[in-house]
C-alpha angles and dihedrals in degrees: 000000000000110000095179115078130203146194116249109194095336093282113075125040114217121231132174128333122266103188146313143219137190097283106026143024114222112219128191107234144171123223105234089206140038121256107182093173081064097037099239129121134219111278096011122150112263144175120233111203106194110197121191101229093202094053087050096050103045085045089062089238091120088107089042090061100038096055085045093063098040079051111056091046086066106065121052111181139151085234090056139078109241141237107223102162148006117203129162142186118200090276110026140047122211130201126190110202132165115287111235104201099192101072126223118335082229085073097058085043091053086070094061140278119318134233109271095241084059097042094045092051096059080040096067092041100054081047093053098041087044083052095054096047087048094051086062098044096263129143139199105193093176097054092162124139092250082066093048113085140192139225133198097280095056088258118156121232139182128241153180111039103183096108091046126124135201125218084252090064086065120118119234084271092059101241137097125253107192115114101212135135137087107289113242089053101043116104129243102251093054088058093051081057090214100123127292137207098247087222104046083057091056096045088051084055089048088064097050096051080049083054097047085044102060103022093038101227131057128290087227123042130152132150087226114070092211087050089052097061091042085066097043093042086061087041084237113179137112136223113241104243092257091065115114113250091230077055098056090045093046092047093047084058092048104045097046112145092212107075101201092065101034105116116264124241081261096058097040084052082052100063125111091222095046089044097059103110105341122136133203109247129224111252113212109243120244107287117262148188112014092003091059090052097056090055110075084066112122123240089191090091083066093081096035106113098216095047109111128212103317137157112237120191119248090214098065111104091179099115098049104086081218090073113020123002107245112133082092116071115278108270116193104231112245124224121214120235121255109229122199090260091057092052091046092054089060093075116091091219089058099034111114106175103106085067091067108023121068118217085015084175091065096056080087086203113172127181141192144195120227137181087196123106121248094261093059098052095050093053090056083053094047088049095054086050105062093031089062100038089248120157108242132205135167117212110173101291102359135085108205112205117194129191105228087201117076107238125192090292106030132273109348108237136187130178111201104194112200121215127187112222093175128342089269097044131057123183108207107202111197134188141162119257104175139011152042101332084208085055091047092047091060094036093060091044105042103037118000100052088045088053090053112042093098093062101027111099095173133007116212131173147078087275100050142054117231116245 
């Protein structure tokens, strides 16, 4: 233990030491000033996770960090720790995450096996925190109750995102491929290393830590690791006697070996076992105001060798190709030119276009005016991106914006090309590519128009009101 503190970045003071890997040191910290755009107060508990940024590199992990950040940015949720902050110094990162003063929940297992109203409590909150991860194309994949902690209320929380994956990272066949996990607790279909739904992976976890919850050691255990996926490849365990029998049936469903019948996160919150005493839990909405803007910040810059001390925003999602494309180098976007003919065309009584073009309605074409420069506008775009958990790619003139949750038709998709008229006015022409038009409609009017308001000076189009 470490007696001496010290100040990081003259905002955090630094106290003992809480543990240590390979790569990092965790410290317990207090913030020395308030920050309300990242929810913390002045003089708060935190946890100060310092990362060498030389053994990281020369270990290859530099992807690994990088989509844990972007993660765990991701999903806010009362059930998981959260990211508050990103810093970094030319040889270190730093990240500043919620201290969980309770420890892992496998301490409190180590013990021995808890009482089912207990275990079923910290049961209904790792499914509802899984769900939400999974609603916004996140996954575990090392759900294990070394990675589960607990506050001070007793409060379960996620944590340890480094083998986590996000729906992007699917193969043409849409599944993942990567055979990661601890062992005991991964599911049959990762260890035939023929492709796996992410979620159903997760879901089959879930019901070994339930097992290990209420039995107090673990459905599949062997000495021999062949003959423990052997085990797990059956789907070979037994429930202890004192197990209910809505138990044994739930976790049948849950530990089956065969994926495309295992029971799905809807039907386990369905369960009238699962059901007794749980409560939904508020979600926090997306961040606004000064928190969004923050976000578009790139943490990039962290493993740049030359960059100095900075802050940079835990919110940014820039430098995970999941979110924005940034593992090429950064390309200005550059906006085609209007020529007279264009802004002649924009007038319905010279518009022609219905001569030539069938179910010209359902082009769902929309198009504003703007006085603000090309960069800007791509930033908003790049904003709503990460905010929304969109996909987001720059090709010469055109900002291509991609749902990463499949939706009734498919992604949702929307290109915005962005023409120059003159050097002080832009013209930002969107339509929808690909997806459910219903899902569009209430995309545009619920998101994407309040995103835009700052920089819109006038709205056009059949999809849109003018303003």
């Amino acid at each position: 233990m470490e007696k001496k503190s010290s100040i990081l970045m003259q905002k955090y003071e630094l106290g003992r030491l809480l543990g240590q890997g390979t790569f990092a040191k965790v410290y317990y910290a207090r913030s020395l000033q308030a920050d309300y755009a990242r929810n913390l107060q002045a003089g708060q508990s935190v946890a100060i996770k310092i990362i060498d940024k030389e053994k990281v590199s020369k270990s290859g992990l530099i992807d690994q960090i990088k989509r844990e950040i972007s993660v765990m940015r991701m999903v806010r949720h009362p059930n998981i720790v959260q990211l508050y902050e990103v810093m970094a110094s030319k040889s270190k990162i730093y990240f500043a995450m919620e201290y969980v003063k309770g420890g892992e929940l496998f301490n409190r297992v180590a013990k021995g096996r808890l009482k089912e109203e207990v275990a079923r409590k910290y049961f209904q909150q790792l499914i509802s925190a899984v769900d939400f991860c999974h609603s916004r194309g996140v996954y575990h994949r090392d759900l294990k109750p070394e990675n589960l902690l607990l506050d001070e209320n007793g409060s379960l929380k996620i944590s340890d995102f480094g083998l986590s994956a996000l729906s992007e990272s699917r193969r043409q066949d849409g599944l993942l491929h990567t055979t990661c996990g601890t062992p005991a607790y991964v599911a049959p279909e990762v260890i035939s290393k023929k492709g796996y739904d992410g979620a159903k992976t997760d879901i089959w976890s879930c019901g070994v830590v339930l097992f290990v919850l209420l039995a107090g050691s673990l459905p599949f255990h062997e000495s021999n690791i062949i003959e423990l996926y052997k085990k797990i490849t059956r789907g070979e365990f037994r429930c202890p006697n004192w197990f209910h029998p809505e138990v044994r049936k739930l976790l049948s469903r849950i530990l089956d070996p065969s994926p495309c019948t295992r029971i799905t996160i809807a039907r386990i919150v369905d369960n009238c076992w699962f059901k007794k005493g749980f409560k939904k839990i508020d979600i926090p909405s997306s961040p606004q105001g000064q928190a969004r803007s923050k976000m578009i910040k790139d943490v990039r810059a962290a493993f740049e060798p030359s960059s100095s001390s900075s802050s940079l925003d835990s919110e940014s999602s820039s430098e995970n190709k999941a979110i924005v494309d940034s593992t090429m180098p950064e390309q200005p976007v550059k906006p085609a030119c209007y020529n007279a003919f264009d802004i002649i065309s924009l007038s319905k009584g010279f518009d022609l276009s219905g001569l030539f073009e069938k179910d010209k309605d359902q082009k769902l074409e929309a198009r504003f005016t703007t006085t603000k420069p090309a960069s800007t506008i791509v930033s908003k775009f790049e904003e709503i991106a990460i905010s929304e958990s969109f996909n987001l790619r720059k090709e010469d003139g055109t900002v291509k914006l991609e749902g990463s949750k499949e939706g009734r038709k498919g992604q949702l998709a929307i290109d915005a090309d962005i023409f120059e008229v003159t050097p002080s006015f832009y013209v930002v022409e969107l339509k929808k590519t690909s997806g459910d038009t219903l899902e569009y409609k209430q995309f545009c009017n619920q998101e994407l128009k309040p995103s835009l308001k700052d920089i819109v000076w006038k709205w056009q189009g059949n999809e849109q009101q003018q303003t």
